[in-house]
Backbone of each chain as ProteinMPNN parsed JSONL, in Angstrom:
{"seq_chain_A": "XXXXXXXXXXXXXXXXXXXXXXXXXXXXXXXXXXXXXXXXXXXXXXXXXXXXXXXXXXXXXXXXXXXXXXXXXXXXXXXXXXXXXXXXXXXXXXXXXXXXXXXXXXXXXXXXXXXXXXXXXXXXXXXXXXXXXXXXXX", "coords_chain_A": {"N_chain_A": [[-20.641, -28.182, -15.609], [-23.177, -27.347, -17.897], [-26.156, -29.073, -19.874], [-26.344, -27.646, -21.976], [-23.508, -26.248, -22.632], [-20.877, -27.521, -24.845], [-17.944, -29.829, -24.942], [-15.839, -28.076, -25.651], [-16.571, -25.224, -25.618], [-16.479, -25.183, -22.536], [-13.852, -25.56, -22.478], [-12.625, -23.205, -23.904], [-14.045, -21.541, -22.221], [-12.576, -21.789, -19.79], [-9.945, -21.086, -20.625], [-9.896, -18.164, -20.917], [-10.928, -18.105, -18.291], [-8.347, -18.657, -16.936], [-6.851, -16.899, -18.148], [-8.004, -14.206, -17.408], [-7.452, -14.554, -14.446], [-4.536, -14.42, -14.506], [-3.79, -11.934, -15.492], [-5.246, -10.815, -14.407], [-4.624, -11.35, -11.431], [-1.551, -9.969, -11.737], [-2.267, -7.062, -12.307], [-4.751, -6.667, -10.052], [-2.667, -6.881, -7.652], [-0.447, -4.439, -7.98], [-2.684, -2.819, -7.738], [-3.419, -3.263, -5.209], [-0.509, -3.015, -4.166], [-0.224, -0.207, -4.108], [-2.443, 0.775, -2.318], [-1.638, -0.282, 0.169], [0.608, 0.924, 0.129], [0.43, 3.731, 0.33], [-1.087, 3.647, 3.116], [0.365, 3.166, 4.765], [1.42, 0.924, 4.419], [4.195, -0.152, 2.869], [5.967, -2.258, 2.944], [4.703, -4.656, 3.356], [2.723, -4.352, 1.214], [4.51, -4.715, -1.007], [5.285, -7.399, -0.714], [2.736, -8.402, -1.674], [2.791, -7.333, -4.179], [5.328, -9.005, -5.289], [3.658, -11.201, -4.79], [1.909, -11.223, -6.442], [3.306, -11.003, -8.7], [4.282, -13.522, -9.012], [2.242, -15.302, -8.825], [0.798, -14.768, -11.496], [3.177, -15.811, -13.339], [2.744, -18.486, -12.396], [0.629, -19.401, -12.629], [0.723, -19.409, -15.812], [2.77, -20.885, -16.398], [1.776, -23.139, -14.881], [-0.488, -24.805, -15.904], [-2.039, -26.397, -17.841], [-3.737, -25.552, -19.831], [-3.621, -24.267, -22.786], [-2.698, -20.715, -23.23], [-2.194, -18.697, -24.622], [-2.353, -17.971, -27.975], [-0.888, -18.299, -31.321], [-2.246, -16.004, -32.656], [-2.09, -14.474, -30.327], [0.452, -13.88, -29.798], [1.151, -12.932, -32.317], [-0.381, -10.307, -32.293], [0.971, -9.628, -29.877], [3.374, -8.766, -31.183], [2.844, -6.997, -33.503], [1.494, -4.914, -31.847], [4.252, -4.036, -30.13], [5.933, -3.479, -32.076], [4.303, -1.268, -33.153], [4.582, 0.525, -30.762], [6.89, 0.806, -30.527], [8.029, 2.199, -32.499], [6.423, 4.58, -32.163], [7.423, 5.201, -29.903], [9.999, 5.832, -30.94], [9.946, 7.863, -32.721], [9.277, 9.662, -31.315], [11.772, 9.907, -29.624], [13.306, 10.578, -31.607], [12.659, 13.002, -32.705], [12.541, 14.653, -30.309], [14.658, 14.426, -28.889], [16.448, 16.171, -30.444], [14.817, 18.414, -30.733], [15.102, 19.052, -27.897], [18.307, 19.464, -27.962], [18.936, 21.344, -29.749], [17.433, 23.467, -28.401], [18.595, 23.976, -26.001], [21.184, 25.196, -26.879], [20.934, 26.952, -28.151], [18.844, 28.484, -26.628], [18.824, 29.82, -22.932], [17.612, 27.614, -21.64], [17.575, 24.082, -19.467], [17.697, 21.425, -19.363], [14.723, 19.242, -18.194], [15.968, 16.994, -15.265], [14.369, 14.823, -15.744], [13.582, 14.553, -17.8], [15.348, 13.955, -19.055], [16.298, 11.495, -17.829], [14.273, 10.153, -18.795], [14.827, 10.349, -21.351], [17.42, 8.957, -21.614], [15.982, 6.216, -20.863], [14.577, 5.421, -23.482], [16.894, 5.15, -24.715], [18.097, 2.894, -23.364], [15.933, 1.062, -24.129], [15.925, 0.811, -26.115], [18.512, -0.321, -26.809], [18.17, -2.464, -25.205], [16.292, -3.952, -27.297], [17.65, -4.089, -29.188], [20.235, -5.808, -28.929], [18.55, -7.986, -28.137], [17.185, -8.382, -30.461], [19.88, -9.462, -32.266], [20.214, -11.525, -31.056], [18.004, -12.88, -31.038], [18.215, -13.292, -34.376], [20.807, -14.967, -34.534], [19.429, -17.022, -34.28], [17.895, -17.73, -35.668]], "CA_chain_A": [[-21.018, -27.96, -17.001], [-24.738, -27.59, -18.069], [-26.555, -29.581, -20.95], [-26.033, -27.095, -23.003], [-21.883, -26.459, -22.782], [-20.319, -28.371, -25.428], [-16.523, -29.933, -23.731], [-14.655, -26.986, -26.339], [-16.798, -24.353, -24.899], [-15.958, -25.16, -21.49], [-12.091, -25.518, -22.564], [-12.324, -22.35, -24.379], [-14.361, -20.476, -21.151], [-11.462, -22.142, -19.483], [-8.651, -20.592, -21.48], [-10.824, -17.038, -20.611], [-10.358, -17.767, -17.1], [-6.994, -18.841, -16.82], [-6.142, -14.945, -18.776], [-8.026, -13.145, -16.431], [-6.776, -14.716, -13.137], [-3.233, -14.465, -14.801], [-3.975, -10.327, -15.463], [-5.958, -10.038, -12.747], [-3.61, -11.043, -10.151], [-1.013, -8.536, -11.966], [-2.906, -5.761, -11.882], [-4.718, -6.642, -8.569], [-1.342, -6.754, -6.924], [-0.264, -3.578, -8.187], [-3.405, -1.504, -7.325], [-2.915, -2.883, -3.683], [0.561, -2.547, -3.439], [-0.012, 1.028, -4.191], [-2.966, 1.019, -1.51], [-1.224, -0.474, 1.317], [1.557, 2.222, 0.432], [-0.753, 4.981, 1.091], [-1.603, 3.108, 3.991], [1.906, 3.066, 5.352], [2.56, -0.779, 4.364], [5.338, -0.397, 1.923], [6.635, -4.038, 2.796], [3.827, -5.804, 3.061], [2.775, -3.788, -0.386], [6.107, -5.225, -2.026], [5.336, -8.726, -0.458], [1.788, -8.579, -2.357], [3.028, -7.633, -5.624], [5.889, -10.099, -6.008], [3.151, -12.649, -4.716], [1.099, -11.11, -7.693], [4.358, -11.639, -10.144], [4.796, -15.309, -9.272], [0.802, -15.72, -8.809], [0.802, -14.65, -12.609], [4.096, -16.981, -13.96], [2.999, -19.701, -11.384], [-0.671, -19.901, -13.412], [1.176, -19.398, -16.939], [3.719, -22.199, -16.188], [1.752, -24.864, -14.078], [-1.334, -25.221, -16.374], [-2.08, -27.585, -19.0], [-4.513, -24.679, -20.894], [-3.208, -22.784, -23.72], [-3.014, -19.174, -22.758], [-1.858, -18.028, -25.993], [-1.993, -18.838, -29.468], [-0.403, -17.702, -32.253], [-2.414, -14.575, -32.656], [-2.097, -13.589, -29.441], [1.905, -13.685, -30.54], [1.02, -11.748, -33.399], [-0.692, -9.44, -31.53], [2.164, -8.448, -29.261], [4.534, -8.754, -32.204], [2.528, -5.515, -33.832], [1.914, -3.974, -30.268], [5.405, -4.37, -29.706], [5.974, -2.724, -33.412], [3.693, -0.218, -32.52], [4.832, 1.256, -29.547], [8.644, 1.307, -31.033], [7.956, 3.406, -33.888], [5.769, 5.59, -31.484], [8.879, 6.101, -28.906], [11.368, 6.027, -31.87], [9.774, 9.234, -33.318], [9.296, 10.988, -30.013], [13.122, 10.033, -29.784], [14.128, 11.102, -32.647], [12.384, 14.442, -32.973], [12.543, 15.115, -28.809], [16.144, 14.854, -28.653], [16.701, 16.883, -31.858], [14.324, 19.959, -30.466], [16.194, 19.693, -26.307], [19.6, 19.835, -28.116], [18.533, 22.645, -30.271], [16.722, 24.381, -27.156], [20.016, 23.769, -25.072], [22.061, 25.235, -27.926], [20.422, 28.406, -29.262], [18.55, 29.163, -25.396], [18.993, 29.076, -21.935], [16.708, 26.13, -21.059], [18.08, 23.159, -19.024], [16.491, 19.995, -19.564], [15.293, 18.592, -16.533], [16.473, 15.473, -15.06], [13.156, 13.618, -15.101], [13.454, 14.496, -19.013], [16.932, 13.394, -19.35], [16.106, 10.129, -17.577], [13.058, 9.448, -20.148], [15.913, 9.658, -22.782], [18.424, 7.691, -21.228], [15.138, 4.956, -20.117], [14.289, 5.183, -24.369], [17.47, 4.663, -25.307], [18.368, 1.8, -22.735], [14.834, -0.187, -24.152], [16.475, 0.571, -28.189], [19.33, -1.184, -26.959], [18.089, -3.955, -25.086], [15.508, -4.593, -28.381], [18.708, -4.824, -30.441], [20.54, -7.269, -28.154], [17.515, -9.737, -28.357], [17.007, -8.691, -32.466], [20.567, -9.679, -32.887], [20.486, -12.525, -30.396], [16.963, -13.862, -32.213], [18.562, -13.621, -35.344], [21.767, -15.881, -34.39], [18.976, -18.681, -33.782], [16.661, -18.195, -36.412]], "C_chain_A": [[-22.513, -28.242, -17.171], [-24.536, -28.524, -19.305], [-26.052, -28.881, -22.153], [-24.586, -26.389, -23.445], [-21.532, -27.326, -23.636], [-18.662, -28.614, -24.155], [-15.607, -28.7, -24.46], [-15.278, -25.704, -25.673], [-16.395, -24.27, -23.393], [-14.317, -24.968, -21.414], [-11.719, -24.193, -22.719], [-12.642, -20.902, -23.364], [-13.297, -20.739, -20.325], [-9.931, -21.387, -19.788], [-8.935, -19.098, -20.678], [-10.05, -17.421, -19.433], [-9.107, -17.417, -16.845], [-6.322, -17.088, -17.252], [-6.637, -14.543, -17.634], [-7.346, -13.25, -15.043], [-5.475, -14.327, -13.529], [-2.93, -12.748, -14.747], [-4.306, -9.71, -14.68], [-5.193, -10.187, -11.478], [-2.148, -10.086, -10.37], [-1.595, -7.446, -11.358], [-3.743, -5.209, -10.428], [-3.567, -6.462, -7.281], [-1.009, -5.536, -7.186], [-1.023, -2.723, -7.62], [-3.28, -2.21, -5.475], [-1.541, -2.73, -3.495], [0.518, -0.726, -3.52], [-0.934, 1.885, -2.706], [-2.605, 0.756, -0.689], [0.263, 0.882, 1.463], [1.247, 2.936, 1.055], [-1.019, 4.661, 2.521], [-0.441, 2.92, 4.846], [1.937, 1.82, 5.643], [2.965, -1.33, 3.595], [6.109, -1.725, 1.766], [5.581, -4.918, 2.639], [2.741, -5.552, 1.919], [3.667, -4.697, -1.097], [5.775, -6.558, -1.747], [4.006, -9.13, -1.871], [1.921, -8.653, -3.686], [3.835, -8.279, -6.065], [4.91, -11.024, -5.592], [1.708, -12.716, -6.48], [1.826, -11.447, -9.163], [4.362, -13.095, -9.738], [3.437, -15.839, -9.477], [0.731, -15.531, -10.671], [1.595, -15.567, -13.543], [3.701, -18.042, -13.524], [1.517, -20.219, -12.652], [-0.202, -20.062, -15.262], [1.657, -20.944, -16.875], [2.914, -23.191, -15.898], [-0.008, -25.186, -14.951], [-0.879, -25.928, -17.267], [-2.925, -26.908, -20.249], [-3.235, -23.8, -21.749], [-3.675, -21.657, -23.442], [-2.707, -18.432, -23.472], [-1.677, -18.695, -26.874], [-1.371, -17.978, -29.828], [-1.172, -16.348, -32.473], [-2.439, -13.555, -31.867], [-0.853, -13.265, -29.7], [1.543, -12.364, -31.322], [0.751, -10.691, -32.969], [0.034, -8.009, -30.972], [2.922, -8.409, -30.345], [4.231, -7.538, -32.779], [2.274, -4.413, -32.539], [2.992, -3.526, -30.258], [6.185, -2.923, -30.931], [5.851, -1.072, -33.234], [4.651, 0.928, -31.759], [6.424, 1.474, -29.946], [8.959, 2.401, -31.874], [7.355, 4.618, -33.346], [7.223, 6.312, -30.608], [9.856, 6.408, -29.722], [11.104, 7.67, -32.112], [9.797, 10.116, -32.602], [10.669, 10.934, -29.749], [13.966, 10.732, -30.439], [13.792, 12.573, -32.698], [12.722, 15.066, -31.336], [13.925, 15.592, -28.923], [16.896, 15.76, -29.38], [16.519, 18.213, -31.223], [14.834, 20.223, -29.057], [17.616, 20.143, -26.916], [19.86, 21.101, -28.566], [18.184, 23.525, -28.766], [17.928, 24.257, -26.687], [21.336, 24.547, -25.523], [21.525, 26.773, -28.23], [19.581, 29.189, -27.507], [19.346, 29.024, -24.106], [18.805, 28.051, -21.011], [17.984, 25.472, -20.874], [17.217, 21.831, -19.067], [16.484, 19.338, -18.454], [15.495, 17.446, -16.462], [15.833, 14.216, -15.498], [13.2, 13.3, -16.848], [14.418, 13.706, -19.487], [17.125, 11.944, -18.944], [15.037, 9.447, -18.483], [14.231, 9.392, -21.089], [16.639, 8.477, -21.82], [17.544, 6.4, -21.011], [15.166, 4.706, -21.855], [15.3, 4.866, -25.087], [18.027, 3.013, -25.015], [17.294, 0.659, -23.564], [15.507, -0.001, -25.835], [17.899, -0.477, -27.856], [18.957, -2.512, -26.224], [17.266, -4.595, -26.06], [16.296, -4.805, -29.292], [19.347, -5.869, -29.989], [19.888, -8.375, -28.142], [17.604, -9.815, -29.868], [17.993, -9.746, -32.32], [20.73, -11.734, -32.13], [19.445, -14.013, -30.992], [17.627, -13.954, -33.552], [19.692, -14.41, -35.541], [21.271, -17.597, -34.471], [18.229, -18.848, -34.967], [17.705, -18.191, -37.979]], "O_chain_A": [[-23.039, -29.233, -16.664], [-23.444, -28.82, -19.791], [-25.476, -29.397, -23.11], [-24.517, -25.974, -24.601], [-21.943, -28.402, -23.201], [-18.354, -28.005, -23.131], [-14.619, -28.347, -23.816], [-14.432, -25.017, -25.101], [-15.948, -23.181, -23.033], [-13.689, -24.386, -20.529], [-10.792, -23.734, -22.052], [-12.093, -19.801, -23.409], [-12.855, -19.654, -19.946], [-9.008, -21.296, -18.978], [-8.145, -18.864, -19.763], [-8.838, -17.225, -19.353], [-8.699, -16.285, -16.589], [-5.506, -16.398, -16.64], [-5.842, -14.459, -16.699], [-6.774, -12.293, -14.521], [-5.051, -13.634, -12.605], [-1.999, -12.299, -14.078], [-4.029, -8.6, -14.226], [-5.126, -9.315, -10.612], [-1.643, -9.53, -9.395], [-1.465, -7.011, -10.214], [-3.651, -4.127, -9.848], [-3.775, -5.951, -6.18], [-1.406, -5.014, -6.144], [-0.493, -1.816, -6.977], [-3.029, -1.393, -4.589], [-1.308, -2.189, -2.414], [1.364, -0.099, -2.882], [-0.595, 2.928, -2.147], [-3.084, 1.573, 0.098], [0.708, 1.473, 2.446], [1.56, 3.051, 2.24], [-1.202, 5.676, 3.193], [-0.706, 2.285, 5.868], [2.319, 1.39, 6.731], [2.686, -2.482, 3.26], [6.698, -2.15, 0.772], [5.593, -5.853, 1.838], [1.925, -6.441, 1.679], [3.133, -5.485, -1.877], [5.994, -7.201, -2.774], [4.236, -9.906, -2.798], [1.468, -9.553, -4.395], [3.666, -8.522, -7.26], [5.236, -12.095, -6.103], [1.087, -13.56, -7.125], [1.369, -11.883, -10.22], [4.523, -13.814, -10.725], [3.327, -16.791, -10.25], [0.543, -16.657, -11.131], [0.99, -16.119, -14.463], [4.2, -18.976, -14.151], [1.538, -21.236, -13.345], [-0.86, -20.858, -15.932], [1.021, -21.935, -17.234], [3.112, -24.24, -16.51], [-0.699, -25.967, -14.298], [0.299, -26.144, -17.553], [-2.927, -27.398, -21.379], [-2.334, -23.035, -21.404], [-4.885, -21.44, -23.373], [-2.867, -17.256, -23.144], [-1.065, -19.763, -26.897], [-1.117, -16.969, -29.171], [-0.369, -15.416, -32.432], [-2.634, -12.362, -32.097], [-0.812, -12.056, -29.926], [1.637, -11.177, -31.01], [1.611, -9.832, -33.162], [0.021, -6.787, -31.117], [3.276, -7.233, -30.266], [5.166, -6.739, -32.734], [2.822, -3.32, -32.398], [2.955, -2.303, -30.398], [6.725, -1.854, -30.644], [6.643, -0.13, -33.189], [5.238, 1.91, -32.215], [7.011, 2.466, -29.515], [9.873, 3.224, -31.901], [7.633, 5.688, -33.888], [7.781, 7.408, -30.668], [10.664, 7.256, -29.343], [11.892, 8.55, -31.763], [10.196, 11.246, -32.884], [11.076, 12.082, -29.568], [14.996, 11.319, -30.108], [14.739, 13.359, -32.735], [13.263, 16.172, -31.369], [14.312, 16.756, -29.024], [17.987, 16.128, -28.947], [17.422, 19.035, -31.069], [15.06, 21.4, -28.775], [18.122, 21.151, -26.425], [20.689, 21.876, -28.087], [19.073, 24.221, -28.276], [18.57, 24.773, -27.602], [22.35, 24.599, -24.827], [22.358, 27.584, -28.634], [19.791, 30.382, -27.288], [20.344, 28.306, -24.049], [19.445, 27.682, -20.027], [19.046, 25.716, -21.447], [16.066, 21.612, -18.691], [17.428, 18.913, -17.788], [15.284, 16.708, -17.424], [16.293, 13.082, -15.626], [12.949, 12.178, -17.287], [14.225, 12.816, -20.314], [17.93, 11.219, -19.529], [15.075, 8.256, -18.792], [14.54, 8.303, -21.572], [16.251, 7.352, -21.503], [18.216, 5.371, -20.949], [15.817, 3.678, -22.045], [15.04, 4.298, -26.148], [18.295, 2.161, -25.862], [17.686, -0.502, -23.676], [15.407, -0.955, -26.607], [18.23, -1.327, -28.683], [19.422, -3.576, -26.633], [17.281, -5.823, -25.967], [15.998, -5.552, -30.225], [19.132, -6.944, -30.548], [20.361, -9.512, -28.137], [17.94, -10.812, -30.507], [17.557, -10.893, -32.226], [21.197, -12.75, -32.645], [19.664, -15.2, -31.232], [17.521, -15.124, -33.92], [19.839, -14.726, -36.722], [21.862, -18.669, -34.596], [17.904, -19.978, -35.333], [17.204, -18.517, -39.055]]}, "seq_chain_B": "XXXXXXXXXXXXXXXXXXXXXXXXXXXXXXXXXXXXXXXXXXXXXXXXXXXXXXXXXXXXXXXXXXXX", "coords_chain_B": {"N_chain_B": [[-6.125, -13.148, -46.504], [-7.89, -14.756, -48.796], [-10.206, -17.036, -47.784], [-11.939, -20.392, -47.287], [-12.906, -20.988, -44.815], [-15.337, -20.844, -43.298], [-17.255, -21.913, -44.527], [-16.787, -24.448, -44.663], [-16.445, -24.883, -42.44], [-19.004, -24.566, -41.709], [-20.768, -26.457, -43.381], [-19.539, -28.974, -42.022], [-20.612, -28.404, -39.417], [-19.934, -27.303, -37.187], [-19.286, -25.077, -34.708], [-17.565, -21.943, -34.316], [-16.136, -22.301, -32.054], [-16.063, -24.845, -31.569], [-14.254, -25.812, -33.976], [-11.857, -24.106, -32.669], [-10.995, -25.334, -30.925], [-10.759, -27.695, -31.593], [-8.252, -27.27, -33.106], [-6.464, -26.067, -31.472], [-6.432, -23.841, -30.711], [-7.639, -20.181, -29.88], [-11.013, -18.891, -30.058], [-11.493, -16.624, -31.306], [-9.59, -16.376, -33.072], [-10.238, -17.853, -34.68], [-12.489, -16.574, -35.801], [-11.347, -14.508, -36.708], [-9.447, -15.307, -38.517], [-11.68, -15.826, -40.345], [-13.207, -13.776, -40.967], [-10.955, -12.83, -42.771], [-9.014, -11.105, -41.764], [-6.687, -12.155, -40.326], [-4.104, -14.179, -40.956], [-3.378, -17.26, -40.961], [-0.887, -19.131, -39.336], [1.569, -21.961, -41.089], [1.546, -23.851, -39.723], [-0.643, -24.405, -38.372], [-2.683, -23.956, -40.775], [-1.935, -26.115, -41.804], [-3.268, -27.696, -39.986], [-5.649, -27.256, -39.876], [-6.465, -27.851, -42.765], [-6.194, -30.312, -42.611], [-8.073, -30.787, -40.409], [-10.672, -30.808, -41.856], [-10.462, -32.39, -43.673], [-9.353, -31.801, -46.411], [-7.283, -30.054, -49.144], [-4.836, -28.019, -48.314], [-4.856, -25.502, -50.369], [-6.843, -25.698, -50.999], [-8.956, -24.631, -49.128], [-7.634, -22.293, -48.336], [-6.842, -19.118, -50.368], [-4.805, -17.588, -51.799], [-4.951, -16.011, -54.425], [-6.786, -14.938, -54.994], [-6.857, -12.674, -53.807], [-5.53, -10.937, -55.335], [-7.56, -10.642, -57.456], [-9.728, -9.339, -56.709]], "CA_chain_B": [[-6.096, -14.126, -47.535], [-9.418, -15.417, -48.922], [-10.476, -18.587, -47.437], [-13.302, -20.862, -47.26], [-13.142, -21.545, -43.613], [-16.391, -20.678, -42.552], [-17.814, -22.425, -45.519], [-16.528, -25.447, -44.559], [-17.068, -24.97, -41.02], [-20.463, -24.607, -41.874], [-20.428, -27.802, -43.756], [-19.231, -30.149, -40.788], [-21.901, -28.391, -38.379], [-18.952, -26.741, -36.223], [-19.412, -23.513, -34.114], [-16.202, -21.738, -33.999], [-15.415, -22.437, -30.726], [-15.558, -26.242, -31.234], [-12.976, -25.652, -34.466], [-11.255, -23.389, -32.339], [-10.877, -26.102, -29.814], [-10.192, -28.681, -32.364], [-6.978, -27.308, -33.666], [-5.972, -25.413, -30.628], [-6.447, -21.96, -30.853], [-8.42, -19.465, -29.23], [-12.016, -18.708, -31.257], [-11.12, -15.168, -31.656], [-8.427, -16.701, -33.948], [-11.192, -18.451, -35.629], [-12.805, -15.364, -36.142], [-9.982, -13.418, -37.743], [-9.12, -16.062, -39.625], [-12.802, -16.044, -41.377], [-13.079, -12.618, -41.259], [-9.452, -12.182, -43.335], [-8.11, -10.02, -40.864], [-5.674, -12.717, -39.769], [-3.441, -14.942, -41.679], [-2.73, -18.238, -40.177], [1.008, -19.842, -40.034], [1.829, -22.674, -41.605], [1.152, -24.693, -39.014], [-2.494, -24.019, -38.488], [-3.621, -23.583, -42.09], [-2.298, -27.605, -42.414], [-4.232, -28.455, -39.161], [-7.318, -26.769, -40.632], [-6.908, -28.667, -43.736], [-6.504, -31.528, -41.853], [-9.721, -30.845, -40.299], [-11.562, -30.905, -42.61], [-9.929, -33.367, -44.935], [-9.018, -31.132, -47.578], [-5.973, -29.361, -49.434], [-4.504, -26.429, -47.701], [-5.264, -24.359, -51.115], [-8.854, -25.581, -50.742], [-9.346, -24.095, -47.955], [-6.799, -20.471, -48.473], [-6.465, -18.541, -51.997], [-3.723, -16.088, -51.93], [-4.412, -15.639, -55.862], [-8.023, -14.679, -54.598], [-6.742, -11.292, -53.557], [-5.457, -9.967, -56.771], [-8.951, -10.206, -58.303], [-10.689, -8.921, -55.627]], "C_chain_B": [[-7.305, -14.87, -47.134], [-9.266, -16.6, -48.008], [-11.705, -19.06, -47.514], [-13.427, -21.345, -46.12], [-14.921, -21.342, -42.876], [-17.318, -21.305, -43.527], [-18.103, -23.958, -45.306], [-16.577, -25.855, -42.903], [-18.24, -25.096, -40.772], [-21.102, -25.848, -42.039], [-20.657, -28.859, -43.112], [-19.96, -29.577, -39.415], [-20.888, -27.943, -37.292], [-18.837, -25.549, -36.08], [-17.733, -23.225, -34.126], [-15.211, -22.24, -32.998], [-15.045, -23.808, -30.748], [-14.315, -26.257, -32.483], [-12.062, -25.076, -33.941], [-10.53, -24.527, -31.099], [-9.779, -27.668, -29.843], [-8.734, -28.637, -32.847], [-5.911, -26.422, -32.854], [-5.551, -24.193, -30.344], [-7.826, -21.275, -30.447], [-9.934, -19.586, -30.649], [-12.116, -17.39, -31.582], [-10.479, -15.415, -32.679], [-9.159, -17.334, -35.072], [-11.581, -17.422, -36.998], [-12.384, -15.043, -36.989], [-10.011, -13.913, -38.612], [-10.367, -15.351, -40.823], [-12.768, -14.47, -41.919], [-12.147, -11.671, -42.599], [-9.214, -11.277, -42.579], [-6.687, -10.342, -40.095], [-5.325, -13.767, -40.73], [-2.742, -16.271, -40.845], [-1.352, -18.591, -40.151], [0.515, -20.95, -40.561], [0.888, -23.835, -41.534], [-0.666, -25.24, -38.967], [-3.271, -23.785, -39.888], [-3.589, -25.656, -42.242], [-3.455, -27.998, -41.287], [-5.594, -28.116, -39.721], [-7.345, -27.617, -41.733], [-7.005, -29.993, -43.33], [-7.996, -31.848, -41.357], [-10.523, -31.108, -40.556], [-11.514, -31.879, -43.846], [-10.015, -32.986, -46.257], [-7.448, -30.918, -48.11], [-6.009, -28.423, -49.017], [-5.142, -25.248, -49.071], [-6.586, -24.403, -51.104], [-9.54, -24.792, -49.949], [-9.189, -22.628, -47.854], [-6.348, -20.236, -50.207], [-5.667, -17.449, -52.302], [-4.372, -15.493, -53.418], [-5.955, -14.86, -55.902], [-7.826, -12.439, -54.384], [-6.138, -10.344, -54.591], [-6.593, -9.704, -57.552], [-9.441, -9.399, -57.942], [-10.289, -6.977, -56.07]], "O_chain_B": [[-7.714, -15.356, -46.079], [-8.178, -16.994, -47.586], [-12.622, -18.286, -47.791], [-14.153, -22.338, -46.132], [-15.314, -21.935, -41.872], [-18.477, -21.119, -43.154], [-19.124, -24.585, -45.588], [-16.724, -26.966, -42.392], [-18.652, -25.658, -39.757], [-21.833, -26.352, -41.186], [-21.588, -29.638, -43.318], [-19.887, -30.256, -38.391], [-21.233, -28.44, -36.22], [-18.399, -24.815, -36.966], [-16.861, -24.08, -33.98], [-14.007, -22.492, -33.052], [-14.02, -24.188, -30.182], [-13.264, -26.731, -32.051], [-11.02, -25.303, -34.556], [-9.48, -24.232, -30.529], [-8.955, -28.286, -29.168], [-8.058, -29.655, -32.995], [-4.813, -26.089, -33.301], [-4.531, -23.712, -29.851], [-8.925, -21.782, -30.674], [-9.88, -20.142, -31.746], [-13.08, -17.111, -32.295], [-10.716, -14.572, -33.544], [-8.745, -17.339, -36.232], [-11.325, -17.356, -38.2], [-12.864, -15.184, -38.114], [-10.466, -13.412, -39.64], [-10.121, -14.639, -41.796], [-12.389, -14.089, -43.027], [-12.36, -10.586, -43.14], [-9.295, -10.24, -43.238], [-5.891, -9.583, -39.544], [-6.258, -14.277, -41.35], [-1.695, -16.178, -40.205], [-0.673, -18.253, -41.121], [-0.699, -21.144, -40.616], [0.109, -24.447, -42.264], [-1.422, -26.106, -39.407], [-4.451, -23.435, -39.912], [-4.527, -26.384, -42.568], [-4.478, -28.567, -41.668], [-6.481, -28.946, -39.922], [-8.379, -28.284, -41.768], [-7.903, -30.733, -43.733], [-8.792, -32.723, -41.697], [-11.35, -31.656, -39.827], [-12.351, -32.046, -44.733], [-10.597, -33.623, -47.135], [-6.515, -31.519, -47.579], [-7.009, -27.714, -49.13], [-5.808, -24.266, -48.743], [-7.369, -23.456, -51.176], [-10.666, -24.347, -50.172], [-10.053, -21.833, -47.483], [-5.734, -20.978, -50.973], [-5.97, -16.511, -53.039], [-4.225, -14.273, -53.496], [-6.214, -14.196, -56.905], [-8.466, -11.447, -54.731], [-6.303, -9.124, -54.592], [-6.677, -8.697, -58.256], [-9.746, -8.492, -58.717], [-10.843, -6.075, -55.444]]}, "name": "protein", "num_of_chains": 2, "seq": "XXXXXXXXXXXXXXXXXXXXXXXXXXXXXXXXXXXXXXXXXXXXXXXXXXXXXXXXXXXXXXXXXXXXXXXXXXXXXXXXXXXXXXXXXXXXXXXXXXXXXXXXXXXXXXXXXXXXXXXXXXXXXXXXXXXXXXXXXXXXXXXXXXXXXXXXXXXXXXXXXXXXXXXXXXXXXXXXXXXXXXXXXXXXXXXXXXXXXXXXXXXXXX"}
């Protein structure tokens, strides 16, 4: 720490770190497991990025820094919002205009499409299972 | 919701970061706060009044935003 660091600035460049190492070994893990793929080393790829998932929980868990406050909460809580109301509508209108198309043409909807629904409906039901499960506690 | 946080931060000679430090929250959160772009909980509006050894309404004016 220099002269000129107060001890909250250091806590608070502190906090800073702690995020990026926590993101950065995510996302670092990821872009090499994708490069050792390429590289034909699919296992020792897969070894890297679970060492990048526990390297990420292991720095969450075993500190003593706050790594989120409350607005970072908030944050994801409208993120979270966000992005529901975004897939809801592409849900709602998508599945509306394949059934129609499926119904009135000869189109087939392809698989990869048919698995994006089935993936958007699977994440509406596991966000009701927690709603209903948060709302038993709260 | 109005506040006088940066008023009173001003006041007691405290950069964000050391209030931000003080009541355990990022200084982004500071920020917001002052800004009104963020609404504290509960929690954090008493520690702020705490802070500063005030009343929580001293500090936040809900009734501020109907004038406005």
């Amino acid at each position: 720490m220099t002269a000129t660091e107060s001890p909250a600035t250091t806590r608070l460049s502190k906090r800073r770190t702690y995020r990026r190492l926590m993101y950065g070994s995510i996302v670092g893990a990821v872009v090499l497991t994708l490069v050792l793929r390429n590289f034909g080393y699919p296992f020792v790829g897969e070894a890297v990025y679970w060492l990048g998932i526990v390297a990420f929980f292991a720095i969450w868990t075993g500190t003593d820094v706050q790594v989120m406050d409350e607005r970072d909460w908030e944050l994801e809580r409208r993120a979270t919002l966000s992005a529901f109301q975004i897939i809801g509508a592409i849900g709602v209108v998508g599945a509306s205009a394949l059934r129609l198309l499926t119904y009135l043409t000869e189109y087939t909807i392809p698989a990869e499409v048919q698995g994006a629904f089935y993936g958007f409906i699977g994440l509406f039901i596991a966000f009701g299972l927690s709603y209903l499960w948060h709302r038993s506690r709260l | 919701m109005k506040n006088e946080l940066d008023e009173y931060r001003s006041r007691d000679g405290l950069s964000q970061g050391e209030l931000a430090e003080a009541v355990g929250v990022s200084r982004q959160t500071i920020n917001a706060i002052e800004r009104e772009r963020y609404d504290p909980s509960l929690e954090l509006a008493f520690k702020l009044a705490a802070q500063f050894d005030c009343a929580v309404e001293e500090l936040f004016d809900p009734a501020l935003d109907d004038a406005a």
